[in-house]
N, C-alpha and C positions, 0 to 999 in steps of 0.2 A: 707086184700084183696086189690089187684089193679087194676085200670081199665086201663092200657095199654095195647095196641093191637098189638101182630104183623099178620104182612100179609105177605104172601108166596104165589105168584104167575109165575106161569109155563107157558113159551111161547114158542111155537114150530114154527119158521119162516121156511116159501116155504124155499125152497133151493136155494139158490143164491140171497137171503137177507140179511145174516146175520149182514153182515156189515151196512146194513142200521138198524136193530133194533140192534147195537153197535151203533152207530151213535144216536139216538133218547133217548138209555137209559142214556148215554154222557150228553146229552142236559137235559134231565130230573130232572138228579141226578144234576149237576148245580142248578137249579129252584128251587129243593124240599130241598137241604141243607140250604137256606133260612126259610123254613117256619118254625115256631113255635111249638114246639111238637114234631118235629120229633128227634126218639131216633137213630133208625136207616136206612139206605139206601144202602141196598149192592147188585147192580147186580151182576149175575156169570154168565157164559158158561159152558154147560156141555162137557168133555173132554173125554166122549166118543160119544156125536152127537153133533158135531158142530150146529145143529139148534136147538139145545134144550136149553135156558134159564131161570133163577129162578131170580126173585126179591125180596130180603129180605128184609122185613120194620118193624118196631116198630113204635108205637109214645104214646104217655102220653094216648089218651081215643079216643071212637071212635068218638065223636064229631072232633076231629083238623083231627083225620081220614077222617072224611065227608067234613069237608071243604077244605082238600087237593083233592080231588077225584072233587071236583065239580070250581077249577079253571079252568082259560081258556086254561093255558099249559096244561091243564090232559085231557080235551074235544077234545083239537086239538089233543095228540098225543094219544086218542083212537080213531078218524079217522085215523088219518094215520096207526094204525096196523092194521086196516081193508086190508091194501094193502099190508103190510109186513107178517104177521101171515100164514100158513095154515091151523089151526085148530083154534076158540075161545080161547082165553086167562082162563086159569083154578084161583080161588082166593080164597086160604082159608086161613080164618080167626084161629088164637091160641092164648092158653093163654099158659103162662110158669106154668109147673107142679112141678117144682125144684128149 
């Protein structure tokens, strides 16, 4: 049994943002390649609606998960998609079944 986590989170930016959450997931994915834990960090763009976005992450357990989620870059850039998003940020958590 493992306790690694990944997280799959879905963001749907206004329309005529997208480049700003490009821009923030850029700056992120910088910041989070440092931390400890993390297995993985893979923003995408969906290529059939340019405002539709996935953030793929892994990391060893969900503790170094909680304490990525609770620095200052993660606080700051969940304000800021308060401004860029349309809809709430959707986040489910999975385990690998294979």
């Amino acid at each position: 049994m493992t306790d690694k986590v990944c997280v799959v989170v879905r963001l749907q930016t206004k329309s005529g943002r997208e480049e700003s959450l490009r821009h923030l997931m850029r700056s992120l994915k910088e910041k989070t390649l440092q931390e400890e834990g993390l297995l993985r960090y893979e923003p995408v763009q969906s290529q059939q609606d340019p405002t539709l976005f996935f953030l793929m992450e892994e990391w060893t357990s969900e503790t170094v998960l909680n304490t990525h989620l609770a620095r200052p870059h993660m606080e700051r850039a969940f304000s800021e998609l308060k401004t860029i998003l349309a809809a709430p940020l959707e986040i489910t958590y999975c385990r690998a079944v294979a």
